[in-house]
N, C-alpha and C positions, 0 to 999 in steps of 0.2 A: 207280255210281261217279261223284262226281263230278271233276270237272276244275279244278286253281284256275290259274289264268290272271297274274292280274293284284296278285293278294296282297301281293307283294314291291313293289307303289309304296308302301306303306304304311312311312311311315320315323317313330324318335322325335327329337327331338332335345331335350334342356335346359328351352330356354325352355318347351316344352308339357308336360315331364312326363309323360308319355304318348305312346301310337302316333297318328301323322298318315297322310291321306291327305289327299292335296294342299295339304299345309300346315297341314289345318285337326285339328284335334283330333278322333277315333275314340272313343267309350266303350270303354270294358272292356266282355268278352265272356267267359264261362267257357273259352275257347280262349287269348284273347290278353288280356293284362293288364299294366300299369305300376304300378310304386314308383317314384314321384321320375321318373329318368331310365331307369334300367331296365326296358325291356318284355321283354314273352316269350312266343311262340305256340306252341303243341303240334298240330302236323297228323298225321293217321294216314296210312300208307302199304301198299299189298299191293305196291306195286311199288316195292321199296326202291331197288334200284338206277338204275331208269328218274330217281327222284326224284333220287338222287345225280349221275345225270349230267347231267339239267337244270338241275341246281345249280353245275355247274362250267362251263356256258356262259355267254359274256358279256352276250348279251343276257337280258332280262328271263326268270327260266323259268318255266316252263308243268308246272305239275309234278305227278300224278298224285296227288289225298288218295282215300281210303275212308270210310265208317261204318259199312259193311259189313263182315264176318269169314266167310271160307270156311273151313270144319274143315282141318286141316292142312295149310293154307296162310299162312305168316306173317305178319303184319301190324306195323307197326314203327311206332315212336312219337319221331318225331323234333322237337327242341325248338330252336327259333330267338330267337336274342334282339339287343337294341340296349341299348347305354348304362353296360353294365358300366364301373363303378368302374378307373381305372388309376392304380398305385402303381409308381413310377419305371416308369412307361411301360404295365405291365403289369395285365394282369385274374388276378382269384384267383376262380373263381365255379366251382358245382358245383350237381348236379341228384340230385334226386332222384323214383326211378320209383313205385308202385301202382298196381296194378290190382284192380278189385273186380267179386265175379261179379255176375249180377243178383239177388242174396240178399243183396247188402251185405259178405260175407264177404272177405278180400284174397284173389287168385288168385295175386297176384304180385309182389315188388318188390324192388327195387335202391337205396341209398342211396349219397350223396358219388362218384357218378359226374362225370366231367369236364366241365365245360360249356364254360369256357374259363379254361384253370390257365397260369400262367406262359408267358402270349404275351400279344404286344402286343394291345395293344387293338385292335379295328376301329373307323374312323373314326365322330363323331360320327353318319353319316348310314348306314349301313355293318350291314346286320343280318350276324349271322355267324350258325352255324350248328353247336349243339353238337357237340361231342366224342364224347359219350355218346348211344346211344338206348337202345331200351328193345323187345325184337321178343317178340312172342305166339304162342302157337300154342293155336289150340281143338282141344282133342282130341273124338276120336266121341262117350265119355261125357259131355263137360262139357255143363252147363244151354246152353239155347238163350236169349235174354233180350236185357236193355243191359247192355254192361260197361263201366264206368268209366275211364279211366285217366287217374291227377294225375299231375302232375310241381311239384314245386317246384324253385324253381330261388334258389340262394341268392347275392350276390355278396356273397361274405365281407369283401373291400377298404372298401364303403360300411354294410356291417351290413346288406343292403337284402333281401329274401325275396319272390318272385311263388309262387304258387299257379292254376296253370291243368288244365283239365280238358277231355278227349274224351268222348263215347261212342261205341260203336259197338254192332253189334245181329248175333247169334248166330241161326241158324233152327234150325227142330227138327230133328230126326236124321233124316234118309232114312228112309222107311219100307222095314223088311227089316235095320237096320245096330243 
């Protein structure tokens, strides 16, 4: 598992169009990407809560990700973003989940989930922290492999649409299961 620490210096603002770290402009990554003003990161999580409440500290949080999958143990697909669009004050943005097995096939998905509907916006420099996730669960039968998981995230206010992607990786079945 690893550990992300320091993730959240990472801010967008306007003038860059894209995610910063220390000012300076960040490429897109299949994880985290920009439209214009709008970025968006997709982290995985087994320790959703732990994740949750490092998030609601003040200081900088240290937040448990995965790319790892334990069989019936959940894994949660949480989406962060900057820069949503606000129309008298407020952001109209929504997310959408898939998941695809290591076959290519969808395992899983969820459309026009909440990203951030009818609230103010967070400040220019200000990531928030969807509404909506998206959790998994590998059962005994399922393929062991890399599993996919997009999210697009759309901010309806600006017309503007991110497309970001995880993987994580499945082991084989316990011998005996």
């Amino acid at each position: 598992m690893k550990k992300l620490i320091l993730l959240f210096a990472l801010i967008a603002t306007p003038s860059y169009a894209q995610w910063n770290q220390d000012g300076k402009p960040v490429p897109d990554e299949p994880w985290r990407k920009s439209n214009g003003p709008f970025g968006v990161m997709l982290l995985l999580s087994d320790e959703p809560e732990k994740l949750m409440a490092d998030w609601e500290k003040p200081e900088t949080p240290q937040m448990s990700i995965t790319n790892v999958a334990t069989r019936g143990k959940p894994i949660i697909a949480f989406v962060f973003f900057v820069g949503c669009k606000p129309i008298d004050g407020r952001c109209q943005s929504t997310v959408d989940f898939t998941v695809l097995r290591p076959d290519g096939s969808v395992y899983g998905s969820s459309e026009g989930g909440e990203l951030w509907k009818g609230k103010p916006a967070p400040s220019e420099k200000q990531i928030g922290l969807s509404v909506a996730n998206f959790g998994i669960i590998i059962e005994p039968n399922d393929p062991a492999g890399t599993y996919t998981v997009k999210a697009v995230a759309h901010d309806l206010n600006a017309a503007r649409s991110v497309e970001v992607q995880q993987v994580f990786t499945v082991s084989e079945k316990p011998a005996g299961k």
